[in-house]
ChimeraX commands (.cxc) that place a marker at each C-alpha (Angstrom):
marker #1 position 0.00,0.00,0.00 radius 0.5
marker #1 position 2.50,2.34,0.95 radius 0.5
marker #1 position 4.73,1.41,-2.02 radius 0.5
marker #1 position 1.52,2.45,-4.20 radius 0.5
marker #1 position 1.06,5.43,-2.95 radius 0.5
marker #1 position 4.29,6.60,-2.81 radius 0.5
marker #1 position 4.75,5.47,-6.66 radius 0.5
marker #1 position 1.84,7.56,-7.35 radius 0.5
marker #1 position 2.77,10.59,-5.70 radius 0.5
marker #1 position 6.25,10.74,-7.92 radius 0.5
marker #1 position 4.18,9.88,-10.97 radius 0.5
marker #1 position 2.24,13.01,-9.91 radius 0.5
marker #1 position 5.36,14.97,-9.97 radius 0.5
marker #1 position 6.89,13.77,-12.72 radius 0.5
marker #1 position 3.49,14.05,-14.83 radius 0.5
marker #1 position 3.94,18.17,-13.94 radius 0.5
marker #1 position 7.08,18.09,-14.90 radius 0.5
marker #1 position 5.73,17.97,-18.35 radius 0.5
marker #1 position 3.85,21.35,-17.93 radius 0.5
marker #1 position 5.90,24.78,-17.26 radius 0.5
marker #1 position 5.94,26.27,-13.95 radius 0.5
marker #1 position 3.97,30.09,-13.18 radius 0.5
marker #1 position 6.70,32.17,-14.62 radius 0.5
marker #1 position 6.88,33.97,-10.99 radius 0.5
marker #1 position 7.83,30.39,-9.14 radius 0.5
marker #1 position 10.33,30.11,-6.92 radius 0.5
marker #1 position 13.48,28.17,-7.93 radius 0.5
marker #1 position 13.59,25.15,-6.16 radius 0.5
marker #1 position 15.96,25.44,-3.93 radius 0.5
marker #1 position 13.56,28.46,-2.72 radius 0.5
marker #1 position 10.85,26.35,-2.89 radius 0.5
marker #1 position 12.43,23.75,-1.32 radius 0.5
marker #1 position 13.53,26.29,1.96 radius 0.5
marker #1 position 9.69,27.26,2.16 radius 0.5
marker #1 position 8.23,23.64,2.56 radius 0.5
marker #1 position 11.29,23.41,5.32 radius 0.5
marker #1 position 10.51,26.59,7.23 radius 0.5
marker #1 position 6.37,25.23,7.07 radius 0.5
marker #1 position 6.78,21.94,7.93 radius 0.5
marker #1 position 9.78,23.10,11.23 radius 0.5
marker #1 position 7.01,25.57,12.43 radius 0.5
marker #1 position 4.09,23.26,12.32 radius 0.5
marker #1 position 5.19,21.27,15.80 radius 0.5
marker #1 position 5.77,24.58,17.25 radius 0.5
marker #1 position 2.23,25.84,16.48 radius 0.5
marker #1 position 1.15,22.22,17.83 radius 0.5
marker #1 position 3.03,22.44,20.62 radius 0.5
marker #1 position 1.48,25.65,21.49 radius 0.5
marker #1 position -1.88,24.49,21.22 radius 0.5
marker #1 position -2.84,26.79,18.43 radius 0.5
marker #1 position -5.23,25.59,16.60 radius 0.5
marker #1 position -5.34,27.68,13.63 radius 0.5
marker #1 position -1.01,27.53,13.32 radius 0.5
marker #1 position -1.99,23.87,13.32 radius 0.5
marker #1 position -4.43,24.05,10.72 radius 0.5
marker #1 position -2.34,26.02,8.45 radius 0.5
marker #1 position 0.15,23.39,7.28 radius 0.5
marker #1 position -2.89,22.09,5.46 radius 0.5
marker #1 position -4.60,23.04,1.56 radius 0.5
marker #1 position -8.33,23.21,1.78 radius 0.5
marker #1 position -8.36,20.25,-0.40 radius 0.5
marker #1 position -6.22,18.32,1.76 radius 0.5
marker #1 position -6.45,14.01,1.75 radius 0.5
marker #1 position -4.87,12.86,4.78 radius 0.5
marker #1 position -4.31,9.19,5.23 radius 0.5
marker #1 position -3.69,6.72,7.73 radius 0.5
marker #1 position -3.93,3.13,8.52 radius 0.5
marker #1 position -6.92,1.95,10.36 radius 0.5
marker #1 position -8.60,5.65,10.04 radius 0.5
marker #1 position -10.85,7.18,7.13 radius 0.5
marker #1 position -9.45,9.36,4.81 radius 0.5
marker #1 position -9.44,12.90,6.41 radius 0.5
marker #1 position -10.41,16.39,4.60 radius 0.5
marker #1 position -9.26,19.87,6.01 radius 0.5
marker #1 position -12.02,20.01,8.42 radius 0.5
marker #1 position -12.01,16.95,9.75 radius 0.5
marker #1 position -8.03,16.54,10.09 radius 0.5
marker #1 position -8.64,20.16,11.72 radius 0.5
marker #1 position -11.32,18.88,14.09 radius 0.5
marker #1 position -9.57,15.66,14.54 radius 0.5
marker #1 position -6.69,17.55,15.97 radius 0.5
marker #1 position -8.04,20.14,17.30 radius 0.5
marker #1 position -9.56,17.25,19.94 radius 0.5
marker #1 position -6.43,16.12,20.83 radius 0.5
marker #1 position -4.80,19.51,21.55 radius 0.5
marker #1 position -7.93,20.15,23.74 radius 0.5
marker #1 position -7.94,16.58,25.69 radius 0.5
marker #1 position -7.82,16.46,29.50 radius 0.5
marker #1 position -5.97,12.81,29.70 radius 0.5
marker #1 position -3.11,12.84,27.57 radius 0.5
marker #1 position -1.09,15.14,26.46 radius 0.5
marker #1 position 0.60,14.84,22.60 radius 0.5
marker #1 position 3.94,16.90,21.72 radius 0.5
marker #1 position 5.86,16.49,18.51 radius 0.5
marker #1 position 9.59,17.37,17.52 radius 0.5
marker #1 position 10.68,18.86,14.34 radius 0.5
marker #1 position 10.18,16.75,11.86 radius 0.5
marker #1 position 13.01,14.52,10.45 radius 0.5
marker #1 position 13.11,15.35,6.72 radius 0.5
marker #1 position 14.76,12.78,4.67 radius 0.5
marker #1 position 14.09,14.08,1.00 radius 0.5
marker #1 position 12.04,17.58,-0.49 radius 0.5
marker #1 position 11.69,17.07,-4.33 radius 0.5
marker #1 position 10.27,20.09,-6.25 radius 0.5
marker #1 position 8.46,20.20,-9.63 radius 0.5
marker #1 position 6.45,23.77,-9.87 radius 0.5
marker #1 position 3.73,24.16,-8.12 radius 0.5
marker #1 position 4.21,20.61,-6.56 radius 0.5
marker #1 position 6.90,18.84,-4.09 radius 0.5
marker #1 position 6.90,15.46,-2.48 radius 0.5
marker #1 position 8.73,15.39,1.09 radius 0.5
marker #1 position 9.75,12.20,2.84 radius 0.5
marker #1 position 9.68,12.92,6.66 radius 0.5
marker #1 position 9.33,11.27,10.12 radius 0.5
marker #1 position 7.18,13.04,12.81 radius 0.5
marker #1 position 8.09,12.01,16.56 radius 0.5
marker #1 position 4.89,12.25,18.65 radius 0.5
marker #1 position 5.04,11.94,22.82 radius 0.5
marker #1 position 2.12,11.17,24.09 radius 0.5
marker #1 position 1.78,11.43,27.89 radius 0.5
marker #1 position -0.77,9.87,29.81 radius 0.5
marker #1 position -1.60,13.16,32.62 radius 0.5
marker #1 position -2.74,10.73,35.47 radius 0.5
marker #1 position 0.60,7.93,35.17 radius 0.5
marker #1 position 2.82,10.31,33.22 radius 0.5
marker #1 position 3.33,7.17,31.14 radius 0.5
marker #1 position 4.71,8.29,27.67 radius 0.5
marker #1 position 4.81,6.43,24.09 radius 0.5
marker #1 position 6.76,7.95,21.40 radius 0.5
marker #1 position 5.55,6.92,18.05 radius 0.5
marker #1 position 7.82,7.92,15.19 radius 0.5
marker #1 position 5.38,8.19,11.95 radius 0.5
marker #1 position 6.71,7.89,8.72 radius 0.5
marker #1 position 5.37,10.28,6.24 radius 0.5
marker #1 position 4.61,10.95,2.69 radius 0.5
marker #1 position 3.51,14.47,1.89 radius 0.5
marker #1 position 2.37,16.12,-1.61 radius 0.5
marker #1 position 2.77,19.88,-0.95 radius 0.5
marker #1 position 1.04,22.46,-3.66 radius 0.5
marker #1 position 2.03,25.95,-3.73 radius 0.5
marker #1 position -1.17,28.03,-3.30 radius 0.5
marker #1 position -2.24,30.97,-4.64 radius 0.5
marker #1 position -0.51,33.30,-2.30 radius 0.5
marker #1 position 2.81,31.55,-2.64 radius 0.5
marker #1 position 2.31,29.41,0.05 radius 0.5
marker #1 position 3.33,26.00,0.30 radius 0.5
marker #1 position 0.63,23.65,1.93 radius 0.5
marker #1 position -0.20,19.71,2.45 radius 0.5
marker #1 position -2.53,18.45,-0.59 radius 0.5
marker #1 position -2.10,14.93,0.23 radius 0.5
marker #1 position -0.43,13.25,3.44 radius 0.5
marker #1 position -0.17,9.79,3.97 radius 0.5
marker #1 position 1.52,8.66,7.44 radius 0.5
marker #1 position 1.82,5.74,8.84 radius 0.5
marker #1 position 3.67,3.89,12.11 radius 0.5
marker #1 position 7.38,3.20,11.31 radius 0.5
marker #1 position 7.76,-0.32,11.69 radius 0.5
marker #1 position 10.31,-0.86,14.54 radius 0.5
marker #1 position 10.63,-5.26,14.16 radius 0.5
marker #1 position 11.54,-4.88,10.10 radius 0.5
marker #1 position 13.34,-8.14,8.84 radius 0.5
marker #1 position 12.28,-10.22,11.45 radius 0.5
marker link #1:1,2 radius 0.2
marker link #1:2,3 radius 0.2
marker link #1:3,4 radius 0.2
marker link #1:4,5 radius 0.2
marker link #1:5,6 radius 0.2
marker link #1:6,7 radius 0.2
marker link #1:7,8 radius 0.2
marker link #1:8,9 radius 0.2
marker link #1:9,10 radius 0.2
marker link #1:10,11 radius 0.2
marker link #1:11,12 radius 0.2
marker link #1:12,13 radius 0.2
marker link #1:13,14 radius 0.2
marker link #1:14,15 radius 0.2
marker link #1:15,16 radius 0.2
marker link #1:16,17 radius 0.2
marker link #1:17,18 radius 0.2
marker link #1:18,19 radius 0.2
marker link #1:19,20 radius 0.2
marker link #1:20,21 radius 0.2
marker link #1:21,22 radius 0.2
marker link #1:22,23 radius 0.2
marker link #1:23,24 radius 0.2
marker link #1:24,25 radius 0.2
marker link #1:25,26 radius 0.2
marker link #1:26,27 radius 0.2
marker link #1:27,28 radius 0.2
marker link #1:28,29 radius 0.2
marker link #1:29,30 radius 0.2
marker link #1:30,31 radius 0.2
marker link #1:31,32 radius 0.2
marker link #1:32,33 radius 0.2
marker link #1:33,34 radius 0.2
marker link #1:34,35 radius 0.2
marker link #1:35,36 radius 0.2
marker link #1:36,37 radius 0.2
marker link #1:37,38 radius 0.2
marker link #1:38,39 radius 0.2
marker link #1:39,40 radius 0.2
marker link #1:40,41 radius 0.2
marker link #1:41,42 radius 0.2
marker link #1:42,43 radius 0.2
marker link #1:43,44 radius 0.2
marker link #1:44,45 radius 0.2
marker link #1:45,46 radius 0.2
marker link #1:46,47 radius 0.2
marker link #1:47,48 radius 0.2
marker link #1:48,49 radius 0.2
marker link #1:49,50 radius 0.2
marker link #1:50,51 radius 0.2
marker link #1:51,52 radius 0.2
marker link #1:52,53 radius 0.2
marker link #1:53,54 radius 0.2
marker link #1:54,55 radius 0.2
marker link #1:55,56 radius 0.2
marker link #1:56,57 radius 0.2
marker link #1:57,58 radius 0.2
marker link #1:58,59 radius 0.2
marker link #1:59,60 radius 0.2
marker link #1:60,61 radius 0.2
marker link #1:61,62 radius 0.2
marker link #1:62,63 radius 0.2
marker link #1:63,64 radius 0.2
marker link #1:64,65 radius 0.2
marker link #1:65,66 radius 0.2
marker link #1:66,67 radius 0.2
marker link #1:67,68 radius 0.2
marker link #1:68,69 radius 0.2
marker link #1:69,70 radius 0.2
marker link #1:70,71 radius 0.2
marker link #1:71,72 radius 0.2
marker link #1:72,73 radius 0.2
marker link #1:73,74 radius 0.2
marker link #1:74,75 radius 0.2
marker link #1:75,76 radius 0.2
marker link #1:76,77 radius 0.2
marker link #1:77,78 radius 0.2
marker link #1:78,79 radius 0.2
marker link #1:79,80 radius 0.2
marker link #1:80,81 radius 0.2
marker link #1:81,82 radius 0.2
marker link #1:82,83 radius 0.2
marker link #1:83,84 radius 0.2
marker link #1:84,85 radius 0.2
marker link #1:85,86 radius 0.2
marker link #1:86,87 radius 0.2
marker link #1:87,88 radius 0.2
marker link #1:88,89 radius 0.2
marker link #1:89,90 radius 0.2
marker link #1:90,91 radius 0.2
marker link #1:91,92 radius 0.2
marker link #1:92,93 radius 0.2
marker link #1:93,94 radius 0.2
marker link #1:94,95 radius 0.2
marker link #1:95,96 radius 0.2
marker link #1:96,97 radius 0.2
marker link #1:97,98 radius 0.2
marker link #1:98,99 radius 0.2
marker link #1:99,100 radius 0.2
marker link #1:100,101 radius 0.2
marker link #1:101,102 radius 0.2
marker link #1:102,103 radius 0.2
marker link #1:103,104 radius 0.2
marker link #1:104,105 radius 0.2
marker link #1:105,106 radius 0.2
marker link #1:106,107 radius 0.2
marker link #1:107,108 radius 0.2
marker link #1:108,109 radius 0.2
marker link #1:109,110 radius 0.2
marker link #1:110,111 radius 0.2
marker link #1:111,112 radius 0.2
marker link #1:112,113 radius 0.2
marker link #1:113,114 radius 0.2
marker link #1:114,115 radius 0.2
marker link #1:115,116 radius 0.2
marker link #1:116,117 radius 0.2
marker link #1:117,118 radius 0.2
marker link #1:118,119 radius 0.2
marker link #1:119,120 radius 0.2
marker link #1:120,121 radius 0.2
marker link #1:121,122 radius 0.2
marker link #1:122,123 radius 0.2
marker link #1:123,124 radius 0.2
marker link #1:124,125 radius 0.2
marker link #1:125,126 radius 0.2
marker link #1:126,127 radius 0.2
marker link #1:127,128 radius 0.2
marker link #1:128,129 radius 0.2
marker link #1:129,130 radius 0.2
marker link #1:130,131 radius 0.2
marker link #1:131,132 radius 0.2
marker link #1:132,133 radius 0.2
marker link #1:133,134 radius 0.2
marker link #1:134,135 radius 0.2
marker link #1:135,136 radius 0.2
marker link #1:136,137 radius 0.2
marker link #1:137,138 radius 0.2
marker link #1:138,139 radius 0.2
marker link #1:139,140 radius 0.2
marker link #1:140,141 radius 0.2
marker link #1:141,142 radius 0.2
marker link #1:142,143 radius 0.2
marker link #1:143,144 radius 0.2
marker link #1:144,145 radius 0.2
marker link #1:145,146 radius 0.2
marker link #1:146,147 radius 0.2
marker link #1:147,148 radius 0.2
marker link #1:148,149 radius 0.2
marker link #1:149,150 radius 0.2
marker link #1:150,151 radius 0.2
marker link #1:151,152 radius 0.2
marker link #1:152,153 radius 0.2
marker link #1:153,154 radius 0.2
marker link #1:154,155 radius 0.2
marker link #1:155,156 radius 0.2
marker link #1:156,157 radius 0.2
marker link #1:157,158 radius 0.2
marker link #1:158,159 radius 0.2
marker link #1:159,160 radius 0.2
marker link #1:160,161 radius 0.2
marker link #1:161,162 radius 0.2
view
């Protein structure tokens, strides 16, 4: 599944590599320093509990994935979140996000990334870290913004090859 996806999303790219890019686009190295400063303010927003900081890393037509969970739009990955930053037993934090790879084409880039997400239980102080591996399509919006179109995360796998 994930292999499928993540073939389609560079078929995506490489299909608008075929059409020219807005004349006033960023090179992609600029392009590429945008999607970094988004997606390295994002857990700081989280963090923070703000809601709409949160909100913004996502395009109104967002599709977010993940396994065992219905597709997500905007509003319900914003509602969906937006319950956990408000929830009285647990208490979620991320880091920065480990970025492995940010490939540009236009108006469209594919990033590779890990999210690390504590999650604290507030009566046992217990704490699971899940590291979630991460396929985003970013599309640069109308205001030159650089947003998540598609995301599709999923639990790294911590017993591979056994």
């Amino acid at each position: 599944m994930h292999t499928i996806l993540f073939r389609t999303a560079i078929l995506w790219v490489a299909v608008s590599l075929a059409r020219p890019a807005a004349a006033s686009a960023d090179p992609p190295q600029g392009s590429e320093a945008k999607i970094r400063r988004t997606l390295e303010a994002w857990p700081k927003a989280f963090n923070m509990k703000d809601k709409a900081g949160t909100c913004s890393l996502f395009a109104p037509d967002l599709v977010a994935s993940y396994p065992g969970q219905p597709d997500k739009s905007y509003d319900a990955m914003c509602k969906h979140l937006g319950a956990a930053l408000d929830g009285s037993s647990k208490v979620f934090r991320y880091e920065a996000p480990q970025i492995n790879e940010i490939l540009v084409s236009g108006d469209l880039a594919v990033v590779r990334l890990i999210w690390v997400l504590h999650v604290t239980d507030k009566k046992t102080s217990a704490e699971t870290v899940v590291r979630e591996v991460g396929i985003d399509v970013f599309k640069r919006q109308k205001d030159g913004t650089w947003k998540v179109s598609i995301s599709h995360a999923y639990p790294e796998e911590t017993d591979r090859g056994k």
